[in-house]
C-alpha positions, 0 to 999 in steps of 0.5 A: 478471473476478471481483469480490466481488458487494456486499452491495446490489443493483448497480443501485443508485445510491450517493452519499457525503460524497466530502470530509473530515467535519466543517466546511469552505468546501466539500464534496464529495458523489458520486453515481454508477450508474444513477440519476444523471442522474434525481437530477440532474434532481429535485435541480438542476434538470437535466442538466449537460453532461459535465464541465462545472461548472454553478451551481444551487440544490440543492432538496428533492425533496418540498417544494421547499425549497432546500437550498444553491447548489452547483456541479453535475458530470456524468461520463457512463459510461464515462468516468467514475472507476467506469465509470458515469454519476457525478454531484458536489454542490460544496456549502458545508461546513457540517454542516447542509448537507450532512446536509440533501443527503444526506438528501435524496439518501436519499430518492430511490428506488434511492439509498442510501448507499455502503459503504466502498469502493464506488465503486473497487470498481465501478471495479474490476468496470466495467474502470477499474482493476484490484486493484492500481491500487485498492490504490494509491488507497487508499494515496494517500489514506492517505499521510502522507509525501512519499515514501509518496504517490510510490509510491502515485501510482505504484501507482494510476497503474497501474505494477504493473497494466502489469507485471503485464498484460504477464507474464499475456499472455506466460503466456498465449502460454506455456500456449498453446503447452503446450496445443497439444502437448497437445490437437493432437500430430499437427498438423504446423502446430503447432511443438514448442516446450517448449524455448522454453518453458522458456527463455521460462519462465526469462526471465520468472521473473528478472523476477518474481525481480526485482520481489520482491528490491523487495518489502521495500522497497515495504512498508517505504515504505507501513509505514514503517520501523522505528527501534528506540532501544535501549541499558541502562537509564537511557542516555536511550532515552525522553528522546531518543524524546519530542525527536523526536516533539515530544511526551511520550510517555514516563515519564522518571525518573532511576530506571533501568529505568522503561520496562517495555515497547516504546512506538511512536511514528509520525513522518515524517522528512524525508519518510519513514515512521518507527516510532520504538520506544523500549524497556526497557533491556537488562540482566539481571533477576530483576524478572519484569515487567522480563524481560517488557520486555527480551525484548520490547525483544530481539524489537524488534532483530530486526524493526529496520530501523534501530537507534539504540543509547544508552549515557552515562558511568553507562550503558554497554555494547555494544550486541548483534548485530544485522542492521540497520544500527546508530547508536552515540549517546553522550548526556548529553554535558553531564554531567560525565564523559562518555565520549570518542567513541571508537567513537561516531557522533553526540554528543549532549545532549538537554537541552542541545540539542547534536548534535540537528540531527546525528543528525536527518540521519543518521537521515533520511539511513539511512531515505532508503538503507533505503526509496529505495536501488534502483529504484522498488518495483513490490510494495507489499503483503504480498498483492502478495509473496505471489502473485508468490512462487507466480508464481515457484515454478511458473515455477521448476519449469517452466525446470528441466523436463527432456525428459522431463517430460509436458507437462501438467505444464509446463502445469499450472504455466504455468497455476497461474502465470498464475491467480497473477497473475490473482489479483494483479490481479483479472483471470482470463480463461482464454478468451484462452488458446484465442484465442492457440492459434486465432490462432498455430496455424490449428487446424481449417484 
C-alpha cells in the first residue's frame, strides 16, 4: 500500500478536539498511536477495558491538579477507527476545559497534535480503509443534505471499495493469464487463454462503462446541482432568488439591468444540494460592463443543470437554446396586464406570494430526477471518473485486441488498468499477480 508519509514522525502519538469548536455540553478529545495506553495512565489514572466508558478526573500531569471529570474510552489496535491503540476524553465543552486537556495532552512526551486528516490518513496506511471509503467520511462530515449524506454513508461504508476490490482481482487473474503466455510458452500445463481474456476484458469494461455513465450524477449529489434563473432584464430574476434563499442576497431595483454579475447562492431543497445562480438579464448592449455580465449569465446556461427562465408582461422574450432541462415562469402575476399562461409552467407573484408552493415542488421534483434518477451512484469524485476512465480505455484496447497482436501488449494495458484502480483505491500490490500465476498454473512442478 503506498501512502503519503506524514510530515511528523509515524511513532507519534496524536490527539485532536474530535467535537465541534467552541462551547458545548461536551466535547470530544482523541488520541490515538502508541502512547496512548501511557497518556491514559498519567492522565486518568489507568487503563480502561476496551470499549468501555469509565468515569475519571482528568489530572495535570506535572502538579496534579485536576482538570475535569470525563468519561474515558479505550480501543485497543487494531480494532480500532485508525488501527492503533486510540483513546477519547468526554469532557465538558467549555473552552477552558478543553484547552487545559489539550495542553496538558501537549505536553507529554511523544504527543503532538494532529494535522488535518490524520487520523483517516493512518486508517488509511494501518488497512481500516481504503481512499475511497476515507473520501467518503469526509463527505459524510461535509454533508448538508439529506440526500448528500445517503451517499456519503454509502461511499464510507466501503460501496466503491467492494466494487473496486473485485474489478482489481479479476484484472489481476487477467494479467496473470497474459504473463503466463509470456514468461512460460512452453509449458503444456498452462492454457492459451487470450481469447478469454478478451472476452473477460470486454465483460468488465461494460461494468466499468457502467459506474461512470453514473459519475455525473454522484458528482452533482456531493456538489449540488446547478440552477441557473435566467431571463431579460427586469423579469424579476433576483427578487425570485432572495424568496428562495430567505435572505437579501441581491440588489433589487425597478432599473432594468441592475445585475451586472452571476451571484450564487447554496440551498438545500427538499433534501438536495442546490446552487441557485441568479444572472444579469439577457438582452443586447453597448454598456461594456453589462456585456461582461450577459456572457457570464450565457456561460452559467451552458453549466446549468436546471434552468428556471423569467419573463412578466414588460419583460418578455424566449428563452435560448439550452441542454438542460428548462422551467418557463410567468411573474408578477399581480401587475395589471400580465401575460396569459400560455406556454408558461408555473405562474407566479413573489410579492404577493401566489404560485410559490408551485414552483417550490417543481424544482425539488426536477432536482430529485437530475440527482436520484437511476441506480445509486458508485463514482462521486472527479479523481474517482478520471482513473476508472484510463480503467476503461486500456481495457477498451484490450477487448478490440485481434489474434495477432503480441501479448505483451495485452498485458501491458491489463497492467496500465489494474494500477488504475490501484490508484483509486490507494492499493498496489503487483505481488498478488505471481500469486495467481503459481497458484492456477503449477509453474516449476
Amino acid at each position: 500500500m503506498n501512502v503519503p508519509s506524514l510530515r511528523y514522525g509515524e511513532n507519534d502519538t496524536i490527539f485532536a478536539l474530535a467535537s465541534g469548536a467552541g462551547r458545548s455540553g461536551v466535547a470530544v478529545i482523541r488520541l490515538s498511536g502508541p502512547g496512548v495506553r501511557f497518556g491514559l495512565e498519567t492522565m486518568a489514572g489507568g487503563v480502561p477495558e476496551p470499549r468501555r466508558a469509565v468515569l475519571r478526573h482528568l489530572r495535570e500531569p506535572a502538579s496534579g491538579e485536576v482538570l475535569d471529570e470525563a468519561l474515558v474510552l479505550f480501543f485497543a489496535g487494531p480494532a480500532s477507527f485508525t488501527g492503533e491503540d486510540v483513546g477519547e476524553f468526554h469532557v465538558h465543552g467549555g473552552r477552558a476545559v478543553v484547552e487545559a486537556v489539550l495542553s496538558a495532552l501537549a505536553g507529554l512526551a511523544g504527543f503532538r497534535v494532529a494535522e488535518r486528516g490524520e487520523f483517516t490518513r493512518r486508517a488509511v496506511g494501518n488497512g481500516r480503509m481504503d481512499l475511497t471509503a476515507a473520501e467518503g467520511v469526509a463527505d459524510l462530515v461535509e454533508a448538508e443534505t439529506g440526500s448528500q449524506r445517503r451517499q456519503a454513508l454509502r461511499q464510507a461504508g466501503g460501496a466503491l471499495e467492494r466494487a473496486a476490490a473485485d474489478w482489481r482481482a479479476r484484472l489481476a487473474r487477467l494479467l496473470a493469464w497474459a504473463e503466463a503466455e509470456i514468461d512460460f510458452p512452453d509449458e503444456e500445463d498452462v492454457p492459451a487463454l487470450l481469447a478469454s481474456v478478451r472476452e473477460n476484458a470486454g465483460t468488465l469494461h461494460g461494468e466499468i462503462e457502467a459506474a461512470l455513465a453514473g459519475a455525473r450524477r454522484g458528482e452533482r449529489i456531493r456538489e449540488g446541482a446547478v440552477v441557473v434563473i435566467a431571463g431579460p432584464p427586469n423579469a424579476g430574476k433576483s427578487t425570485l432568488l432572495n424568496a428562495l434563499a430567505q435572505r437579501d442576497v441581491a440588489i433589487v431595483s425597478p432599473i432594468a439591468g441592475t445585475t451586472r454579475d452571476t451571484i450564487e447562492v447554496h440551498l438545500d431543497l427538499g433534501g438536495y444540494a442546490v446552487t441557485l445562480v441568479d444572472t444579469a438579464g439577457l438582452r443586447e448592449t453597448t454598456d461594456v460592463v453589462e456585456t461582461m455580465g450577459v456572457e457570464r449569465a450565457r456561460a452559467s446556461l451552458e453549466r446549468a443543470d436546471l434552468v428556471v427562465w423569467l419573463e412578466s408582461a414588460d419583460a418578455r422574450a424566449e428563452p435560448p437554446a439550452v441542454a438542460a432541462p428548462l422551467l418557463r415562469i410567468r411573474t408578477k402575476d399581480d401587475q395589471p396586464g400580465s401575460a396569459a399562461i400560455g406556454a408558461f409552467d408555473v405562474s407566479l407573484s413573489v410579492h404577493g406570494g401566489t404560485g410559490m408552493a408551485t414552483l417550490l415542488a417543481r424544482l425539488e421534483a426536477m432536482a430529485r430526477a437530475a440527482l436520484e434518477g437511476g441506480e445509486q451512484a458508485l463514482v462521486t469524485r472527479a479523481r474517482h471518473r478520471q482513473e476508472l476512465e484510463i480503467v476503461a480505455r486500456h481495457l477498451d484496447i484490450v477487448r478490440g485486441a485481434d489474434v495477432d497482436t503480441p501479448v505483451e501488449f495485452i498485458a501491458e494495458d491489463l497492467r496500465l488498468a489494474a494500477r488504475a484502480v490501484g490508484r483509486l483505491t490507494g492499493r498496489v500490490d503487483i505481488d498478488e499477480i505471481y500469486d495467481l500465476i503459481f497458484r492456477e498454473f503449477c509453474i516449476g512442478k
